[in-house]
N, C-alpha and C positions, 0 to 999 in steps of 0.2 A: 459505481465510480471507478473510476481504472489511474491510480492509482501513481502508477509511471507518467501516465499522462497530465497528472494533477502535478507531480515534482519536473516535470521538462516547462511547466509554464510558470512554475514557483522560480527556478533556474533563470527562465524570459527575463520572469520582471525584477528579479531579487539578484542573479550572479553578480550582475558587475555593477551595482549601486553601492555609494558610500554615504548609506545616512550621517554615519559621523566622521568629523573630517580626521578623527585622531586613531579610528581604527581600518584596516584595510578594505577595500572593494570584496564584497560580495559578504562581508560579514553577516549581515540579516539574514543572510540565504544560508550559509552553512549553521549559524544559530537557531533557524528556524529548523533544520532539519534533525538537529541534537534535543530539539527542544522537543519534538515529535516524538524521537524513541524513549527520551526520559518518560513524557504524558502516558506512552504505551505501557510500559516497566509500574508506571504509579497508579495507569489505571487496573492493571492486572493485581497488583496488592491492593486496593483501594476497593474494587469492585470485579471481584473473581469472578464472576458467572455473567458478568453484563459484558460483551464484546458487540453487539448491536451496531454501537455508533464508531467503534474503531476506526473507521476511514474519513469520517465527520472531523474526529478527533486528528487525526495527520494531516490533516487537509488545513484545517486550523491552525494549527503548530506553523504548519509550512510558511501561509501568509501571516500571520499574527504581526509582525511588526513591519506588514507592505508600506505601512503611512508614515512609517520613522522619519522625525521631522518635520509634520503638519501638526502638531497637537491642536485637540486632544489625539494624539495617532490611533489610537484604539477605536475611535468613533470614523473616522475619515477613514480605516483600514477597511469597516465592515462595508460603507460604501462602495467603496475600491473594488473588494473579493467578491459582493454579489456579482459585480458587472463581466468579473473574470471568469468566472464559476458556472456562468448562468446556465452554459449548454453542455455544461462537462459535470452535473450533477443533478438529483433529483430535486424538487422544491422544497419536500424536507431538510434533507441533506442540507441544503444552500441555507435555508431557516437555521437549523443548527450552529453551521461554519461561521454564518455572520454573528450569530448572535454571542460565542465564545470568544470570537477576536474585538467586539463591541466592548462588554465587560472586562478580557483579560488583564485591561492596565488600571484596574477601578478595585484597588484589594480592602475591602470595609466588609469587617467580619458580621456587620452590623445587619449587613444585607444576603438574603438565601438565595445565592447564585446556586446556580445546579451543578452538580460534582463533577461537569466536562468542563466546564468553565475554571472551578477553582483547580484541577488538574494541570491545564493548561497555565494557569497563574503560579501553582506550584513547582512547574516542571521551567515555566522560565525564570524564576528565581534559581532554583537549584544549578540551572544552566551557566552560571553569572558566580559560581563558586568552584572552587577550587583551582585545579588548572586552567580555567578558561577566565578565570579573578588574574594570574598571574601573567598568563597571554596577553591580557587586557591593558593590565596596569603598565607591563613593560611596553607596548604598543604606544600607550598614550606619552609616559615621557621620552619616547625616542623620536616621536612626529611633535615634541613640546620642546626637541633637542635640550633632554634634560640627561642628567648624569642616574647613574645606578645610586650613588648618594641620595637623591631625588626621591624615588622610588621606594626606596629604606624608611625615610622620614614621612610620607606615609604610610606604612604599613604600619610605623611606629605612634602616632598622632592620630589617621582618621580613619584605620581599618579597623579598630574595634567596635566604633561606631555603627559605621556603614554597613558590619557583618550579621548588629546585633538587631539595626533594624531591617533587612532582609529577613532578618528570620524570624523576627514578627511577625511577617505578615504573609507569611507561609501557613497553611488551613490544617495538613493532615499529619498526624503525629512522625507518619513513617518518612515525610518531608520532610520533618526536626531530627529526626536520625540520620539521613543522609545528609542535609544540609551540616550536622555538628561535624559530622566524617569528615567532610570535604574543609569544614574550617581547621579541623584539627590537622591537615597538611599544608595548609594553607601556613598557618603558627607555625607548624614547624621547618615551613620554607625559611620564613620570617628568621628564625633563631638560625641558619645556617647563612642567608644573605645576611645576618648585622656581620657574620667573623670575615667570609668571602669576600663581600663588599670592601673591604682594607685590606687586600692582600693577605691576611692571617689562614692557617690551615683549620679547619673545623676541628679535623678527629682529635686534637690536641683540648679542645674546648670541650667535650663531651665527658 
């Protein structure tokens, strides 16, 4: 599988799409491609000696949210990426790719998905925290032309929420470590936007 060739046609179908109308064009695409170096990072902790499917797994990551906006998008994705796929990878391979972006939006710990799959589910939650939560958030009420006021009063009301079940339903321990990291800057953005947000100086509040 060559590799470069798989992200110029990730680029094709993903650079200038706006699955959602509150975040910018080409989001899915640069998400997808964060979302691959994390799965990379978590499968080397997660399963050190298994590098086998490394390019199954980036391959994956890349398309994983090509169907954003058809739900189920995970089911209509894997349709999608065979047909993209078909002559740029082996039929393993392709078996693989489809079947981890099939699963990745479907988190039921109920169920024995195989460790590329929960990877990939874990590596796009973790993607959706921290700095790229704050990118997001400020994204959405400035295309909802909302005020930084706006912005506050969620983090303050339904970000603890939304953080705490993200990270439910996240699989592997070393997931719940990075994902706390990422909330614990997250909090402490939170505690510097309530003083900034009113014109008031921080270092005086510390």
């Amino acid at each position: 599988m060559d590799l470069a060739e798989i992200k110029e046609l990730a680029f094709k179908h993903l650079g200038n799409r706006k699955a959602h109308s509150e975040r910018e064009r080409g989001f899915i695409y640069y998400h997808g491609q964060r979302v691959a170096n994390i799965a990379l990072e978590l499968r080397k902790m997660i399963l050190p000696a298994d590098d086998a499917n490394d390019e199954a797994i980036i391959a994956a990551a890349y398309f994983h949210d090509i169907a954003k906006g058809i739900e189920p998008h995970s089911y209509y994705g894997s349709i999608l990426v065979r047909d993209i796929l078909k002559d740029h990878c082996s039929l393993e391979e392709l078996e693989l790719i489809c079947e981890i972006i099939r699963f990745h939006q479907f988190r039921d710990k109920s169920k024995k998905y195989n460790d590329y799959i929960k990877i990939i589910q874990d590596a796009d939650i973790l993607d959706h925290g921290g700095v790229v939560e704050i990118w997001m958030n400020f994204g959405y009420y400035v295309h909802k032309d909302g005020t930084l006021t706006d912005s506050l009063e969620f983090y303050q009301t339904e970000y603890d929420s939304l953080a705490e079940k993200m990270r439910n339903a996240l699989n592997y321990d070393i997931s719940l470590e990075i994902y706390d990291e990422k909330n614990r800057f997250v909090k402490d953005f939170i505690k510097r936007l309530n003083v900034e947000a009113f014109g008031e100086i921080y270092i005086k509040h510390n």
